[in-house]
C-alpha positions as a printed NumPy array, in Angstrom:
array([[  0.   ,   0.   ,   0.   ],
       [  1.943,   3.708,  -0.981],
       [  1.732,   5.705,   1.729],
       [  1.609,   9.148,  -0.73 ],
       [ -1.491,  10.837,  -0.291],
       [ -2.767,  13.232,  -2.814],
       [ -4.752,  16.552,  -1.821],
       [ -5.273,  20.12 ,  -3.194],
       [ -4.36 ,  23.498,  -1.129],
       [ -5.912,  26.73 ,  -1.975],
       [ -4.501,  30.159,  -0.272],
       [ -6.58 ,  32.596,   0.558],
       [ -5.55 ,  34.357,  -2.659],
       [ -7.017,  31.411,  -4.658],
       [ -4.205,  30.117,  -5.707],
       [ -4.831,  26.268,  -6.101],
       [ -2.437,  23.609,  -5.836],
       [ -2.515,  19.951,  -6.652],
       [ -0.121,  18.428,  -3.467],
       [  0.914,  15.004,  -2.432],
       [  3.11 ,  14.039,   0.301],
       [  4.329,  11.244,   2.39 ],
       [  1.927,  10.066,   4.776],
       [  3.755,   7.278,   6.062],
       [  3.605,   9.358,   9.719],
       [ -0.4  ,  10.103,   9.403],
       [ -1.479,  13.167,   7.654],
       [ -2.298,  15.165,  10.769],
       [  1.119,  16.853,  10.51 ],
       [  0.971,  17.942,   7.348],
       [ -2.527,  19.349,   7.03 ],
       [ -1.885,  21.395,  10.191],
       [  1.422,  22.792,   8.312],
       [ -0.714,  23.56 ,   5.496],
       [ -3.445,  25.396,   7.329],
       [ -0.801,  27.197,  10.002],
       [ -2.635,  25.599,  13.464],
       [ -5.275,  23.524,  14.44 ],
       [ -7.634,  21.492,  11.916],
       [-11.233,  21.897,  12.049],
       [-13.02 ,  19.814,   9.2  ],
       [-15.631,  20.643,   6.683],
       [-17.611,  17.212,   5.221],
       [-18.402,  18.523,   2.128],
       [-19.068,  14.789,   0.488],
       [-18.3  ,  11.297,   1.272],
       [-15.553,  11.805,  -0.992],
       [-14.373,  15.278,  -0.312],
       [-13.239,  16.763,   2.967],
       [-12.141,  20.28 ,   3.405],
       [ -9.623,  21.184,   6.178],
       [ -8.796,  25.03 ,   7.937],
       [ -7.686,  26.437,  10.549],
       [ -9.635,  26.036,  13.553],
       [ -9.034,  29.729,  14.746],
       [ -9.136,  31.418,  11.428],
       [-11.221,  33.582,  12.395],
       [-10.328,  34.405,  15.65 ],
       [ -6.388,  34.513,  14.081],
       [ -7.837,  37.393,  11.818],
       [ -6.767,  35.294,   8.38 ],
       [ -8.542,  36.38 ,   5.419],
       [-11.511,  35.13 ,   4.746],
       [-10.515,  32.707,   1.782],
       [-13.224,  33.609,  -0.791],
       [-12.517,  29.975,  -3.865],
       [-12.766,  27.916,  -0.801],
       [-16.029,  29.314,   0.572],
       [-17.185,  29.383,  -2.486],
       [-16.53 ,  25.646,  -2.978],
       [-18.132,  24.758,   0.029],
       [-21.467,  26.293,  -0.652],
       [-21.431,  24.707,  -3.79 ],
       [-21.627,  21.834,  -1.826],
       [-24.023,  23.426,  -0.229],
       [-22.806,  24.674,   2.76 ],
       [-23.824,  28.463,   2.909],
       [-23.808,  28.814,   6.919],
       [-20.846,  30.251,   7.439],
       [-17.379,  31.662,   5.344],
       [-14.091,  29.813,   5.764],
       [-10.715,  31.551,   6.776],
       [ -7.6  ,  30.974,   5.601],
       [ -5.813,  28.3  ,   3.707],
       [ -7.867,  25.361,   3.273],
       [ -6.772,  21.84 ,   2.115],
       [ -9.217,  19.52 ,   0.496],
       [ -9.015,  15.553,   0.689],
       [-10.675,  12.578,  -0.176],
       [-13.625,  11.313,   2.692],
       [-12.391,   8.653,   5.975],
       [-12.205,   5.413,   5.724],
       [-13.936,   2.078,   7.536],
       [-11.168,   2.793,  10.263],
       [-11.851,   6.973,  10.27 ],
       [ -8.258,   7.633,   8.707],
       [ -8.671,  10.448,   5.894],
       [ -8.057,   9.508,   2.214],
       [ -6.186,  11.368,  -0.587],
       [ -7.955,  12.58 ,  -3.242],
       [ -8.343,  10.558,  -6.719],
       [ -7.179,  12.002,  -9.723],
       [-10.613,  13.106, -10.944],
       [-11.829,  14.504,  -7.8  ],
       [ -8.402,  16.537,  -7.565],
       [ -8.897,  17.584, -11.343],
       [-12.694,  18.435, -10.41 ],
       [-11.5  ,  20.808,  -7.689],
       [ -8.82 ,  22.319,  -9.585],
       [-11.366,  23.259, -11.838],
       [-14.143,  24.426,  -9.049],
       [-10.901,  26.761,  -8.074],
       [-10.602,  28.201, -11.549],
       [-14.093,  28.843, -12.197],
       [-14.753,  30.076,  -8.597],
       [-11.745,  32.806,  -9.556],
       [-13.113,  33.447, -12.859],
       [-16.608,  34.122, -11.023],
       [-14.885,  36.754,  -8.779],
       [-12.809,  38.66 , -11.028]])
């Protein structure tokens, strides 16, 4: 079983990113580098989880506009989303989070470009 793990950043300037690192040590580590604290997590689908910073808001980080946007699409229009966020694939049997496939890391590269497109 590989232990690289495939997931998608996007900054709070939209910038998206297609990632994959070494999760032979759990992910925990890197999606709290990622995010710059503590994880809070957003189940957007059974397939898709997005990850920020628990504090964003209290931290004062920017609101991050793609990512928001992403999640509503989803449908989750309660609330914004601060800073960087980090998407992933859902948990499995066990609860341990799953990288992203290539077509649902595609799919949200191109939710990030049209979600910019949309704003400018």
């Amino acid at each position: 079983m590989s232990n690289l793990f495939r997931a998608v950043t996007i900054d709070v300037d939209g910038n998206a990113e297609a990632v994959q690192w070494d999760t032979t040590t759990g992910t925990l580590t890197h999606l709290q580098q990622a995010v710059g604290g503590l994880v809070d997590l957003v189940a957007l689908h059974e397939h898709v989880t997005m990850w920020v910073n628990d504090e964003g808001i209290v931290k004062g980080m920017p609101m991050n506009i793609v990512a928001t946007s992403i999640a509503r699409g989803f449908g989750f229009t309660h609330q914004p989303y601060f800073g960087t966020a980090v998407f992933t694939g859902g948990g499995d049997e066990e609860g341990e989070t799953l990288g992203l496939s290539e077509q649902h890391v595609e799919a949200l590269m191109n939710l990030a470009r049209l979600a910019q497109l949309q704003l400018a």
